[in-house]
CHARMM internal coordinates of N, CA and C (Angstrom, degrees):
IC EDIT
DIST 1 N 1 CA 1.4522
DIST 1 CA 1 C 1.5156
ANGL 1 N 1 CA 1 C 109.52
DIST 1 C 2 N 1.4397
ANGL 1 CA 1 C 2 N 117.31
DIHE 1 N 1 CA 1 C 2 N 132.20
DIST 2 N 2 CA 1.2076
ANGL 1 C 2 N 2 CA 119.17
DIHE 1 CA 1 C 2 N 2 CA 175.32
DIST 2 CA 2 C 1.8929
ANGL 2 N 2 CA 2 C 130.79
DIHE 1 C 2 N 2 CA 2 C -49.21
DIST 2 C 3 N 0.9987
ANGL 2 CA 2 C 3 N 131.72
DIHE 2 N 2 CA 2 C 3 N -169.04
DIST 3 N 3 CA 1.3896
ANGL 2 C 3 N 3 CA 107.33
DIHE 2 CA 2 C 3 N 3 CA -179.87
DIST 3 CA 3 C 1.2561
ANGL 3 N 3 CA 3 C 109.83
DIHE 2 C 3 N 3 CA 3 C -114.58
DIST 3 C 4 N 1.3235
ANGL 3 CA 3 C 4 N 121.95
DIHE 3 N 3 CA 3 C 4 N 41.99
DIST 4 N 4 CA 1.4552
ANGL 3 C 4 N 4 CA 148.49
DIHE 3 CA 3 C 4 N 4 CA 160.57
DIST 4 CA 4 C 1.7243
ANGL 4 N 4 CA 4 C 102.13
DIHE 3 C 4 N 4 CA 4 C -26.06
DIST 4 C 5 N 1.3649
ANGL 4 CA 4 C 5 N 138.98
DIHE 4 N 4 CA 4 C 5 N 144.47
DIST 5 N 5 CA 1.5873
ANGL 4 C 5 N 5 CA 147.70
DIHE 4 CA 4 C 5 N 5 CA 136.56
DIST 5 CA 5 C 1.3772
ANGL 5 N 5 CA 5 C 117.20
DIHE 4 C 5 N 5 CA 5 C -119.88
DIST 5 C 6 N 1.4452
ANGL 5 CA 5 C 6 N 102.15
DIHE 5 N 5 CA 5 C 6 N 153.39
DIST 6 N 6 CA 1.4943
ANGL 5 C 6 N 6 CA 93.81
DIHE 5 CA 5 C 6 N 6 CA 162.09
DIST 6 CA 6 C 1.9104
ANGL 6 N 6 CA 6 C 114.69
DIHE 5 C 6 N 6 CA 6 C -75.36
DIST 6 C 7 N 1.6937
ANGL 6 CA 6 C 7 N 81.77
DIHE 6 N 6 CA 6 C 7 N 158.86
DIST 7 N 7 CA 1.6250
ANGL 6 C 7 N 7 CA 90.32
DIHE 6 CA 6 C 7 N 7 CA -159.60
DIST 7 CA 7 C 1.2736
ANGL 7 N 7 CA 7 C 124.70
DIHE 6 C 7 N 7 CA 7 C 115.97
DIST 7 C 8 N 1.4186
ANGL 7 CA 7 C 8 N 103.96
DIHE 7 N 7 CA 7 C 8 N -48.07
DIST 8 N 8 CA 1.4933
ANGL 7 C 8 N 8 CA 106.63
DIHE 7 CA 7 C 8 N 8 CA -166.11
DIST 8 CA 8 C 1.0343
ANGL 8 N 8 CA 8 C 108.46
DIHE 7 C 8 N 8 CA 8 C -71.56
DIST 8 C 9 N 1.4587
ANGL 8 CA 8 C 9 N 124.13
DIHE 8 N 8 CA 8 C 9 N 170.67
DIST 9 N 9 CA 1.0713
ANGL 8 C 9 N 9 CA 153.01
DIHE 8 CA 8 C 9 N 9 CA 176.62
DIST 9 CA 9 C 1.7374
ANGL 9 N 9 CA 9 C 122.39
DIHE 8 C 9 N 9 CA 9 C -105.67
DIST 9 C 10 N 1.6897
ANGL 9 CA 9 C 10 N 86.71
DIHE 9 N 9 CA 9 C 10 N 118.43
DIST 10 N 10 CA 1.7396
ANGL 9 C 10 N 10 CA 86.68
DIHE 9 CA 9 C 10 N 10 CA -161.91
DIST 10 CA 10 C 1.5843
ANGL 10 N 10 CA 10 C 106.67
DIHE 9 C 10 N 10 CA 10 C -128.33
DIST 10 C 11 N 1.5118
ANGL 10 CA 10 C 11 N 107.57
DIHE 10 N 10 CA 10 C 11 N -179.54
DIST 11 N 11 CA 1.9632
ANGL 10 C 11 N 11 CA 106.70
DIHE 10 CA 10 C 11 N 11 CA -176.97
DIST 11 CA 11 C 1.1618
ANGL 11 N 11 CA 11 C 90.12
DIHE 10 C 11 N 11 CA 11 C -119.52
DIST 11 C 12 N 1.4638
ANGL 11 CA 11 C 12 N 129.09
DIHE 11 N 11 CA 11 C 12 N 165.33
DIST 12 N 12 CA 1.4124
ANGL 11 C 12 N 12 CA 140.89
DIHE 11 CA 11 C 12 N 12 CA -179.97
DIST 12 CA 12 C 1.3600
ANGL 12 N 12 CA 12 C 111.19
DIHE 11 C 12 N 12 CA 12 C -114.69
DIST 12 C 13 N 1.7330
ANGL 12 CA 12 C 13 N 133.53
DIHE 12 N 12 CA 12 C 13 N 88.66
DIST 13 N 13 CA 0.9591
ANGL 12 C 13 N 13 CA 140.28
DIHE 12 CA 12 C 13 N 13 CA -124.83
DIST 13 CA 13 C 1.2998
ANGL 13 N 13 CA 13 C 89.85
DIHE 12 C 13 N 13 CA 13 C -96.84
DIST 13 C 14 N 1.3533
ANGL 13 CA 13 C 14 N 140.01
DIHE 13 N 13 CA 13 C 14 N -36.21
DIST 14 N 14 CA 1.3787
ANGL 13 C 14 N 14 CA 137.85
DIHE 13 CA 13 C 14 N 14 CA 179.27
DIST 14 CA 14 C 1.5653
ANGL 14 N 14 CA 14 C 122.16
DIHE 13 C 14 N 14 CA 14 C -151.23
DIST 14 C 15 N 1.3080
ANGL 14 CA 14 C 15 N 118.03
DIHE 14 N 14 CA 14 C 15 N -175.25
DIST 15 N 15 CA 1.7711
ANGL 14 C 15 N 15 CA 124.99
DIHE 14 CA 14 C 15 N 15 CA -154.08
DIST 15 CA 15 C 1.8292
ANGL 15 N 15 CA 15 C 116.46
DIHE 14 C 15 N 15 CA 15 C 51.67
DIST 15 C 16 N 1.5263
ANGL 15 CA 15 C 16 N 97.16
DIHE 15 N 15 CA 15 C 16 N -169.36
DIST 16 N 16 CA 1.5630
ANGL 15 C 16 N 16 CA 105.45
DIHE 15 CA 15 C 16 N 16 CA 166.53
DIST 16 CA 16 C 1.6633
ANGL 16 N 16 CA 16 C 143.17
DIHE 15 C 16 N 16 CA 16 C -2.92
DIST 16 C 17 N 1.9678
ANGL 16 CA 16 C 17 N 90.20
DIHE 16 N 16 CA 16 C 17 N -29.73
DIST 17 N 17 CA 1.8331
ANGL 16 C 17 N 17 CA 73.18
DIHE 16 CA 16 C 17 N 17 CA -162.27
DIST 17 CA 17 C 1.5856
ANGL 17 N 17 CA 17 C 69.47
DIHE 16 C 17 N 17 CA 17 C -139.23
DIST 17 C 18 N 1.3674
ANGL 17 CA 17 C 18 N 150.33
DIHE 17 N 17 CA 17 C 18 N 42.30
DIST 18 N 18 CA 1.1933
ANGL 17 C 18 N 18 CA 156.28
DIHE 17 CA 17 C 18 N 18 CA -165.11
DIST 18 CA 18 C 1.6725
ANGL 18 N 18 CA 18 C 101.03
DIHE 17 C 18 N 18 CA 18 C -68.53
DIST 18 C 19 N 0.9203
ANGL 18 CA 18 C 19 N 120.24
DIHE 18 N 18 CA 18 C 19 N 138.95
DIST 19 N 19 CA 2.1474
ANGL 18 C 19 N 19 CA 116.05
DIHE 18 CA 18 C 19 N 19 CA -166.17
DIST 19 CA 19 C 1.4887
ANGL 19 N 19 CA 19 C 114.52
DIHE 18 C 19 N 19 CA 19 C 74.10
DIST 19 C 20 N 1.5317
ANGL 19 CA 19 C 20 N 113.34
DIHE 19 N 19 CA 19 C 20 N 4.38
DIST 20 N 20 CA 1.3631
ANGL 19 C 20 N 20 CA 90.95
DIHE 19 CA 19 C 20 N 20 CA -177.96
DIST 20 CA 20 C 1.3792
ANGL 20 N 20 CA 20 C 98.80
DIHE 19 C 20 N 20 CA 20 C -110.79
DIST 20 C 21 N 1.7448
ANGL 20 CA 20 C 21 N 106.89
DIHE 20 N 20 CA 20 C 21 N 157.69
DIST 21 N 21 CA 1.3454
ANGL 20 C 21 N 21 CA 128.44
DIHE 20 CA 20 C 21 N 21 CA 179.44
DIST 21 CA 21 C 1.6023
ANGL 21 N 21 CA 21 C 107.21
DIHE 20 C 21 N 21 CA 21 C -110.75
DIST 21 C 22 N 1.5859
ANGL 21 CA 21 C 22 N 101.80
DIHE 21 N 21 CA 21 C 22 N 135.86
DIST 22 N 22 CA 1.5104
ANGL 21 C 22 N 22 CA 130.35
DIHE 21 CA 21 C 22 N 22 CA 161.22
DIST 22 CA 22 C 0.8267
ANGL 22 N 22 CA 22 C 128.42
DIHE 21 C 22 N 22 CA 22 C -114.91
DIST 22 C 23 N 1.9449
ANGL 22 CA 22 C 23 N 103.70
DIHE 22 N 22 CA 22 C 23 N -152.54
DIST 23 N 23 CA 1.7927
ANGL 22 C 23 N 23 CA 110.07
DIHE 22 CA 22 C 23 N 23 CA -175.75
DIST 23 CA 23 C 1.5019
ANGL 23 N 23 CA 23 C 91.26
DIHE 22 C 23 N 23 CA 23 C -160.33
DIST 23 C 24 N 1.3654
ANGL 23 CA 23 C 24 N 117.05
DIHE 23 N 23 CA 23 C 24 N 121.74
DIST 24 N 24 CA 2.0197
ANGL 23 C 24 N 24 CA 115.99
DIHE 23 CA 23 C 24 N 24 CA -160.77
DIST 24 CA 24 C 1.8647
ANGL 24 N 24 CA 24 C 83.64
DIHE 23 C 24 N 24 CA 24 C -75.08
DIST 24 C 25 N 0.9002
ANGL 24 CA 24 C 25 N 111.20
DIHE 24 N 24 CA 24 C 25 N 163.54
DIST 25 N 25 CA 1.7749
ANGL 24 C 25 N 25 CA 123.85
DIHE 24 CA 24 C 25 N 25 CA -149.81
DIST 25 CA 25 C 2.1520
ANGL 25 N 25 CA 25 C 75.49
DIHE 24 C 25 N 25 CA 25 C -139.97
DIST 25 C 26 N 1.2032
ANGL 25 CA 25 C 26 N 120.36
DIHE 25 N 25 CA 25 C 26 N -62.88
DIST 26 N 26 CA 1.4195
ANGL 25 C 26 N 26 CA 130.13
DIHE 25 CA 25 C 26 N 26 CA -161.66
DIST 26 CA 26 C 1.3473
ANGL 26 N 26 CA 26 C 116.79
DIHE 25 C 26 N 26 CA 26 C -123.70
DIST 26 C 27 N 1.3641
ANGL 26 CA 26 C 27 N 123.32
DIHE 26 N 26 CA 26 C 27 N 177.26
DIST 27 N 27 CA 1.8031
ANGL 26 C 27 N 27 CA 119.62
DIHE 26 CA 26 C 27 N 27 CA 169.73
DIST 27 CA 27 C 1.2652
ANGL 27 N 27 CA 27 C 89.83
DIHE 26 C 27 N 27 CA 27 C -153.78
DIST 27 C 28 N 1.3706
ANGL 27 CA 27 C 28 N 118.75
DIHE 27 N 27 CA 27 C 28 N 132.59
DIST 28 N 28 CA 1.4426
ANGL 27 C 28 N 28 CA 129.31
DIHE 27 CA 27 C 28 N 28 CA 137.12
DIST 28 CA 28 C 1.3878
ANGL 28 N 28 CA 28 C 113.66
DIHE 27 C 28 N 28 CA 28 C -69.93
DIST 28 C 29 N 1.4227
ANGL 28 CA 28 C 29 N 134.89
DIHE 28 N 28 CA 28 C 29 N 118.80
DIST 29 N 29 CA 1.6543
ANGL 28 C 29 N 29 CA 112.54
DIHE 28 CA 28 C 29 N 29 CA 168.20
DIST 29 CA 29 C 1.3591
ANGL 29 N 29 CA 29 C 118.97
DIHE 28 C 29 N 29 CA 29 C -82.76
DIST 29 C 30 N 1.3387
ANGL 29 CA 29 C 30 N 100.18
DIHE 29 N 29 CA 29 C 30 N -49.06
DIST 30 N 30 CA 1.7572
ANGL 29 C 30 N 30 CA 119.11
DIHE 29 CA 29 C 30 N 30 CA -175.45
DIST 30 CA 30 C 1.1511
ANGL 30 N 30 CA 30 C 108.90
DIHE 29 C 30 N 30 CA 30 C -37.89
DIST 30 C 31 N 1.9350
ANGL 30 CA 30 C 31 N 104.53
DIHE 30 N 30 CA 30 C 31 N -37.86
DIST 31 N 31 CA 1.9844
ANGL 30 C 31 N 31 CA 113.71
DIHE 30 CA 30 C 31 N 31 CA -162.04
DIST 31 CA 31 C 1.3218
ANGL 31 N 31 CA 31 C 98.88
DIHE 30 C 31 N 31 CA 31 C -103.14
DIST 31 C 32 N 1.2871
ANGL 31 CA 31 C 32 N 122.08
DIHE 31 N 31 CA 31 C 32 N -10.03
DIST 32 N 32 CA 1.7216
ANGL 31 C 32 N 32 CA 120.38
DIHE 31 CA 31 C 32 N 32 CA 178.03
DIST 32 CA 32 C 1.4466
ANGL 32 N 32 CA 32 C 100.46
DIHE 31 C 32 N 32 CA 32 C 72.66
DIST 32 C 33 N 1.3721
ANGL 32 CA 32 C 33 N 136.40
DIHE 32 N 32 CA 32 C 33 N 13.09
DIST 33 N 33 CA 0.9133
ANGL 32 C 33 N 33 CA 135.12
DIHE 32 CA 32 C 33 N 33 CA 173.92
DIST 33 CA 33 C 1.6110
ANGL 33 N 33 CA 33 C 124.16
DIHE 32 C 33 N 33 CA 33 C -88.89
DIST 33 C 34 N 1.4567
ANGL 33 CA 33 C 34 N 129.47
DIHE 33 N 33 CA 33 C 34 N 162.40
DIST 34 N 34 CA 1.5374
ANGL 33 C 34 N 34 CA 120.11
DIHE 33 CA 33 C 34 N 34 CA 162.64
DIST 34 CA 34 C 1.5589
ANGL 34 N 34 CA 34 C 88.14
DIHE 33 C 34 N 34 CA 34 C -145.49
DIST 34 C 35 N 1.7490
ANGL 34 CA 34 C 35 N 91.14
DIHE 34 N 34 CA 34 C 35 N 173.72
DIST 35 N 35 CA 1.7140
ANGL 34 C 35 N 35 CA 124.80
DIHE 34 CA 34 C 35 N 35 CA 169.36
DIST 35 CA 35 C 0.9351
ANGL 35 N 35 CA 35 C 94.58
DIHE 34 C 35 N 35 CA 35 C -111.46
DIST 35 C 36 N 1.7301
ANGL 35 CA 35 C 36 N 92.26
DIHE 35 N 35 CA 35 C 36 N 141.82
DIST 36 N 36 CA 1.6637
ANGL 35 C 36 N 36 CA 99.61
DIHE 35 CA 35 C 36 N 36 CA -168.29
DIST 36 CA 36 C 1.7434
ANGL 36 N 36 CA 36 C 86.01
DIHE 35 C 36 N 36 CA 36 C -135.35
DIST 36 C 37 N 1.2358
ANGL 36 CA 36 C 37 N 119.90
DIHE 36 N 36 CA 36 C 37 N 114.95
DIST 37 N 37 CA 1.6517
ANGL 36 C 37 N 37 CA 135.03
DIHE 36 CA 36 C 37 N 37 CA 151.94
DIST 37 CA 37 C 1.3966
ANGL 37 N 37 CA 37 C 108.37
DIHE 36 C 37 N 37 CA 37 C 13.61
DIST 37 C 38 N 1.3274
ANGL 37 CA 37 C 38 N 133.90
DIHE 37 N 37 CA 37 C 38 N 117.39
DIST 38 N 38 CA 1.4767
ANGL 37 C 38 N 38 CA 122.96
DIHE 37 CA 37 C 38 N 38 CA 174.88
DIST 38 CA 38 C 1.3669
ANGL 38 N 38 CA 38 C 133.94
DIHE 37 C 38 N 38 CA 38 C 39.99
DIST 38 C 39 N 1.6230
ANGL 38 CA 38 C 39 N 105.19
DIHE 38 N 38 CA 38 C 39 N 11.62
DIST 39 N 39 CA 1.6893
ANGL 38 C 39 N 39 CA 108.07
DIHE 38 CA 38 C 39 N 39 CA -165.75
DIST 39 CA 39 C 1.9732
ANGL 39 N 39 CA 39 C 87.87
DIHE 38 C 39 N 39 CA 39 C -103.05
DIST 39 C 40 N 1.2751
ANGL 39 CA 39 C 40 N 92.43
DIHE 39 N 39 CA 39 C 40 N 156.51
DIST 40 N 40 CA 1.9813
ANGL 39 C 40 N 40 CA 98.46
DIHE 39 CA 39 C 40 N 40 CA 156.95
DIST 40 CA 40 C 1.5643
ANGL 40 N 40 CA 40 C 93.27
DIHE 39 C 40 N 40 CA 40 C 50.98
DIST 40 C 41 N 1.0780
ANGL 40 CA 40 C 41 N 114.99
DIHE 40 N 40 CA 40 C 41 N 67.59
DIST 41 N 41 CA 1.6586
ANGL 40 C 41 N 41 CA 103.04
DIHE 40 CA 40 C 41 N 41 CA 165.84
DIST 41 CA 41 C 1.6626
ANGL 41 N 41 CA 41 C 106.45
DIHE 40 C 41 N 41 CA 41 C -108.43
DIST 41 C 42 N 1.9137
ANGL 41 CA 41 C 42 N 113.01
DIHE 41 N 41 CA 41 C 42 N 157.04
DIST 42 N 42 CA 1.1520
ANGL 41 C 42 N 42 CA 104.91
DIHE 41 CA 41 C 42 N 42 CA -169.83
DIST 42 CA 42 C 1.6249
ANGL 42 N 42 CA 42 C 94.15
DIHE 41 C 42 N 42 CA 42 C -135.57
DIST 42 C 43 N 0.9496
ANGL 42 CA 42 C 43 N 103.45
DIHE 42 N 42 CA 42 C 43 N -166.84
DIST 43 N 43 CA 1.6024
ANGL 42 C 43 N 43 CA 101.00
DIHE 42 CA 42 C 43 N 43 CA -169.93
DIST 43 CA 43 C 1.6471
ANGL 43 N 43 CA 43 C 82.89
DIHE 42 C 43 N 43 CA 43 C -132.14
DIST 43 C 44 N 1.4705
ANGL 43 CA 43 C 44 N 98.65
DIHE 43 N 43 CA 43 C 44 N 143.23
DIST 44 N 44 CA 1.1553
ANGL 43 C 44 N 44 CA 111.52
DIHE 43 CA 43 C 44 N 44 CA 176.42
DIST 44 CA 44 C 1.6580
ANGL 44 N 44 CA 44 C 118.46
DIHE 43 C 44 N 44 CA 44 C -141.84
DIST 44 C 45 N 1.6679
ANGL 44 CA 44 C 45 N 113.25
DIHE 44 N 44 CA 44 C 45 N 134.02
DIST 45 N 45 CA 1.8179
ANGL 44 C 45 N 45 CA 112.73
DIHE 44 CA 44 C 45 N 45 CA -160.29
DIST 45 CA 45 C 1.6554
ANGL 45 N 45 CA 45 C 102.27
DIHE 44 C 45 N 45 CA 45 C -96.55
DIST 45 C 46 N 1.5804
ANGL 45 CA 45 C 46 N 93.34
DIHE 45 N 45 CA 45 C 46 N 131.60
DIST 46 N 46 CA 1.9644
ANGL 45 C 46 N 46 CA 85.08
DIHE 45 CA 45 C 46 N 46 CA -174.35
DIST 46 CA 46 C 1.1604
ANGL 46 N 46 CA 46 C 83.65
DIHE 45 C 46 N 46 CA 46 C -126.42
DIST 46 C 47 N 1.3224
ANGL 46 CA 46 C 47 N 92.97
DIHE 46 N 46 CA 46 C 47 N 159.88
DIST 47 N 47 CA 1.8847
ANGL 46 C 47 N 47 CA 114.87
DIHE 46 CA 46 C 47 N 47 CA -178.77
DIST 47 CA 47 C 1.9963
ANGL 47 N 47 CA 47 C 105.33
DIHE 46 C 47 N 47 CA 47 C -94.92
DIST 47 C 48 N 1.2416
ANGL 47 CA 47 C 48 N 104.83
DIHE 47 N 47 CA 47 C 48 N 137.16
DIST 48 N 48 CA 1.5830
ANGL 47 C 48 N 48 CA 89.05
DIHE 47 CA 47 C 48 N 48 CA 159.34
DIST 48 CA 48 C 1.2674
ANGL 48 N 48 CA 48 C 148.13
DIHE 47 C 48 N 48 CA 48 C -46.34
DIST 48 C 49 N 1.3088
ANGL 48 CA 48 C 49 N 133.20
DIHE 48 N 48 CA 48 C 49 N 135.66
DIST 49 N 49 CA 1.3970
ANGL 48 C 49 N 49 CA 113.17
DIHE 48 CA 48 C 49 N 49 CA -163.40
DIST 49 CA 49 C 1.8115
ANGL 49 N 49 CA 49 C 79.42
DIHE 48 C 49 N 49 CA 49 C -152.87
DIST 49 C 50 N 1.6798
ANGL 49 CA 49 C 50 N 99.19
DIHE 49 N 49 CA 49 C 50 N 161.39
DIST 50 N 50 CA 1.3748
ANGL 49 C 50 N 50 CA 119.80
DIHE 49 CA 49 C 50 N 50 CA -173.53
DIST 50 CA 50 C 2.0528
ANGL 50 N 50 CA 50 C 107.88
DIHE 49 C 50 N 50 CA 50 C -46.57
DIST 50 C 51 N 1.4696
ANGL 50 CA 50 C 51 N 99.79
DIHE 50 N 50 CA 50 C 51 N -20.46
DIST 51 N 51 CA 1.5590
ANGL 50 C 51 N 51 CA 91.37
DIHE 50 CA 50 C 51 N 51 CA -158.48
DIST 51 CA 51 C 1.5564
ANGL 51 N 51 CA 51 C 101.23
DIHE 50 C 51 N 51 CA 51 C -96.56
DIST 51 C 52 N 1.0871
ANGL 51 CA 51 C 52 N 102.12
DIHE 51 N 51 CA 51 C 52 N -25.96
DIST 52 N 52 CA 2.1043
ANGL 51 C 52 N 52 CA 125.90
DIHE 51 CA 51 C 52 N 52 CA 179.49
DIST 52 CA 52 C 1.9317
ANGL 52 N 52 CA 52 C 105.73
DIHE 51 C 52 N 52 CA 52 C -126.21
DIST 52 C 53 N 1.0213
ANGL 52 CA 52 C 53 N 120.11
DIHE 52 N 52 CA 52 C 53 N 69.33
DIST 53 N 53 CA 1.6581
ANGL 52 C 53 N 53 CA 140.92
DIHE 52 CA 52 C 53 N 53 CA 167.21
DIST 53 CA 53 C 1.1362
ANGL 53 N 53 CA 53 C 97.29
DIHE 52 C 53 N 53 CA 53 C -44.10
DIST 53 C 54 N 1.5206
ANGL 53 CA 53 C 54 N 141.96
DIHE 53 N 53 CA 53 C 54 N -32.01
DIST 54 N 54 CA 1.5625
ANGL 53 C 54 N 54 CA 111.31
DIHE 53 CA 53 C 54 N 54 CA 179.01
DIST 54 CA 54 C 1.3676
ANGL 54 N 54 CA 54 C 91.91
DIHE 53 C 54 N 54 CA 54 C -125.78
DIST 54 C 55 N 1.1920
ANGL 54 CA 54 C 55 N 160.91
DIHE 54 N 54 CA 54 C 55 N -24.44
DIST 55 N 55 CA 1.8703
ANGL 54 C 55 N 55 CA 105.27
DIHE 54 CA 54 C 55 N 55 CA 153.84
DIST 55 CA 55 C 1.8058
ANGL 55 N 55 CA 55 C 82.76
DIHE 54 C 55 N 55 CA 55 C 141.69
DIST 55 C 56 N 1.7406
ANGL 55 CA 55 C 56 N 104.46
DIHE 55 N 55 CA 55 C 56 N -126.33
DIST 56 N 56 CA 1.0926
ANGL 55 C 56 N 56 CA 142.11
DIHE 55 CA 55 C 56 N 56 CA 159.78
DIST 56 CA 56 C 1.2734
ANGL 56 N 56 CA 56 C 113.38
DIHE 55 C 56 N 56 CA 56 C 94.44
DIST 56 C 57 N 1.6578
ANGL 56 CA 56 C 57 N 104.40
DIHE 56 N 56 CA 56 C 57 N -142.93
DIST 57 N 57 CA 1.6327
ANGL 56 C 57 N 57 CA 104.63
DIHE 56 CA 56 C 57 N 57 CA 173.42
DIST 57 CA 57 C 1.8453
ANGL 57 N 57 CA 57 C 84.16
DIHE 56 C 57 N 57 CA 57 C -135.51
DIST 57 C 58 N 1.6740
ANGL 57 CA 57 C 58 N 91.10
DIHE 57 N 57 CA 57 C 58 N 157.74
DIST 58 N 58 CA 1.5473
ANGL 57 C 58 N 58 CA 108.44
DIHE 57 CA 57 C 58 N 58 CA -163.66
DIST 58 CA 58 C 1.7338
ANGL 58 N 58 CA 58 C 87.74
DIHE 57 C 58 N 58 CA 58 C -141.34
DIST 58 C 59 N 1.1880
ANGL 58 CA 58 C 59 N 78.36
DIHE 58 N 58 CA 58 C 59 N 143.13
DIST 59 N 59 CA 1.7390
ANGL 58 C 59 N 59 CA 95.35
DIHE 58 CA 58 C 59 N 59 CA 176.59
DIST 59 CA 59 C 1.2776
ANGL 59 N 59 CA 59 C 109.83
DIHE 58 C 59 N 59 CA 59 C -118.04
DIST 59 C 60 N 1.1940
ANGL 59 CA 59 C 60 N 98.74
DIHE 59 N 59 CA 59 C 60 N 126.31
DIST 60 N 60 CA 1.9556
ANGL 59 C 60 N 60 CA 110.81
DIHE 59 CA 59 C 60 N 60 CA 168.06
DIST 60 CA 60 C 1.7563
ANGL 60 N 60 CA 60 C 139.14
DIHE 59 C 60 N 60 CA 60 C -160.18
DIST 60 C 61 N 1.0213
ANGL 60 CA 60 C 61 N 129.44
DIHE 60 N 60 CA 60 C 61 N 154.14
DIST 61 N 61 CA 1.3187
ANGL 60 C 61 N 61 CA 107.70
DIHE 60 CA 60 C 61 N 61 CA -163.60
DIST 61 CA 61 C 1.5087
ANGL 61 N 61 CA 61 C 114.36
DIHE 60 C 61 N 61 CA 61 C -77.45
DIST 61 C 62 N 1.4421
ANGL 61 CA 61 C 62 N 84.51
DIHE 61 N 61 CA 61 C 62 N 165.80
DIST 62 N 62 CA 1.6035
ANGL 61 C 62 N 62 CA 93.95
DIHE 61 CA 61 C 62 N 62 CA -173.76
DIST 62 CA 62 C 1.6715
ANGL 62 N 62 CA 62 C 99.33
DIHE 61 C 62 N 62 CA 62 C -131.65
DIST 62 C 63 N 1.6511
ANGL 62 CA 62 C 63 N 90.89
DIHE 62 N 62 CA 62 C 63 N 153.16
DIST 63 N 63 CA 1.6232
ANGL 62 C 63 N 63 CA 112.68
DIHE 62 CA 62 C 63 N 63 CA 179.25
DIST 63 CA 63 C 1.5322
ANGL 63 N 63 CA 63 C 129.47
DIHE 62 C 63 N 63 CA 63 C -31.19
DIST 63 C 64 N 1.1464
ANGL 63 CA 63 C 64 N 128.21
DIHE 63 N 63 CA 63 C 64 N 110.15
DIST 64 N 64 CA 1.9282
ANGL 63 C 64 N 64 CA 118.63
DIHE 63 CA 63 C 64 N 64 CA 170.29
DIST 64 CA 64 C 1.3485
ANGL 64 N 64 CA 64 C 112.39
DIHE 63 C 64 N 64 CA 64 C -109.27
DIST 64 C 65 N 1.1889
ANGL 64 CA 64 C 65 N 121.75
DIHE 64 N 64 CA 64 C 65 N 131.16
DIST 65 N 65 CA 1.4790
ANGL 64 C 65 N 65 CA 130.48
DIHE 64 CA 64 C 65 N 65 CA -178.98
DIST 65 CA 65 C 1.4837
ANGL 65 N 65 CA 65 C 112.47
DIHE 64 C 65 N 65 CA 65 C -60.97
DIST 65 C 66 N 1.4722
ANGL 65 CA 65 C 66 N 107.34
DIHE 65 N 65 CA 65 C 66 N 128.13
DIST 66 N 66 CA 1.1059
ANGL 65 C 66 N 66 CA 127.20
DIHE 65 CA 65 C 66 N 66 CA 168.01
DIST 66 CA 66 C 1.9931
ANGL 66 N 66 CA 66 C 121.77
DIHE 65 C 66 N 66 CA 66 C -14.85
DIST 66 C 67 N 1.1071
ANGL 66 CA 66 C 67 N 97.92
DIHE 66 N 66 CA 66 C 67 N -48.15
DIST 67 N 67 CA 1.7135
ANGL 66 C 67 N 67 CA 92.66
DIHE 66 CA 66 C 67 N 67 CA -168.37
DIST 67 CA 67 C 1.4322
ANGL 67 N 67 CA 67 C 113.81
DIHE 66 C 67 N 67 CA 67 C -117.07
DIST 67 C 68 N 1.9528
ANGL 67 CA 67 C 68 N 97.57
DIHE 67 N 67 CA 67 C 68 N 39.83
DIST 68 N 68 CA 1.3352
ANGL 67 C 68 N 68 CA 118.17
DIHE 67 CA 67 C 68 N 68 CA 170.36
DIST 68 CA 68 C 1.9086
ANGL 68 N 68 CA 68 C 106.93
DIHE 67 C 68 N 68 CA 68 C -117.64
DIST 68 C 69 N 1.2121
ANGL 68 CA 68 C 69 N 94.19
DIHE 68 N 68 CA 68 C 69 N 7.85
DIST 69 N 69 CA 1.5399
ANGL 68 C 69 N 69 CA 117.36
DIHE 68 CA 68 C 69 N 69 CA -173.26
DIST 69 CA 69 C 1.6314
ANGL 69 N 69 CA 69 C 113.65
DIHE 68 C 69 N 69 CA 69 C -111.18
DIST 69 C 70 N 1.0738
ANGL 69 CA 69 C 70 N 130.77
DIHE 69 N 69 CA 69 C 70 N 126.23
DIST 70 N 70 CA 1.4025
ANGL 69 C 70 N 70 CA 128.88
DIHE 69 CA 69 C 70 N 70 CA 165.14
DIST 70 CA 70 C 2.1287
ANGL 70 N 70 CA 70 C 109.06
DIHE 69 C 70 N 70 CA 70 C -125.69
DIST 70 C 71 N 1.1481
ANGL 70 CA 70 C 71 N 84.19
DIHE 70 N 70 CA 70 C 71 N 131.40
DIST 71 N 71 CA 1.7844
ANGL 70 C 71 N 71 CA 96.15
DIHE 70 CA 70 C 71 N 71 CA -177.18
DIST 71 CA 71 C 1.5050
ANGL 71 N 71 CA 71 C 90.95
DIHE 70 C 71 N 71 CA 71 C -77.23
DIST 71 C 72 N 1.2377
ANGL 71 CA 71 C 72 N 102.64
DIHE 71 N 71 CA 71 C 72 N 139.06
DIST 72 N 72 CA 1.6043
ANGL 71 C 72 N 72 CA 128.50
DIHE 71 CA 71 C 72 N 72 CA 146.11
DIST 72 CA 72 C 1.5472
ANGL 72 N 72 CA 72 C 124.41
DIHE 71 C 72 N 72 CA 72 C -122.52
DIST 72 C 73 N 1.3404
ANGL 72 CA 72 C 73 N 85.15
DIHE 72 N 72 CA 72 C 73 N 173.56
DIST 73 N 73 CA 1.8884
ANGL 72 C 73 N 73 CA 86.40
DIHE 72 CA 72 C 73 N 73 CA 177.31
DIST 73 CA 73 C 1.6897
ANGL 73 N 73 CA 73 C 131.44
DIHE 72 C 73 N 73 CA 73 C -101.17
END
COOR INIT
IC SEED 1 N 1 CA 1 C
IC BUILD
């Protein structure tokens, strides 16, 4: 795994959001993956439940593999 931290500041070397700049928020290590700040977000459908009574759709980011990421300064 690269020498990625949270905090840093990284480029999105390829797919969907390719040129865009963040800040890793999380790390998977095991998955080589991170969350990257407003990047790769997905929409996701939840059912109601006693703690959230109306449900909906929720947006949030999702995982990008490690050596789709390059740190800068």
């Amino acid at each position: 795994m690269k020498k990625i931290k949270i905090k840093d500041k990284v480029l999105i070397l390829s797919g969907n959001h390719k040129g865009t700049e963040g800040i890793i928020v999380k790390i998977f290590s095991k998955k080589n993956k991170a969350i990257i700040q407003g990047v790769n977000m997905i929409k996701r459908h939840t059912k109601p439940t006693p703690v959230k009574p109306k449900g909906g759709i929720v947006e949030k980011e999702a995982p990008i593999h490690v050596s789709n990421l390059k740190k800068i300064k």
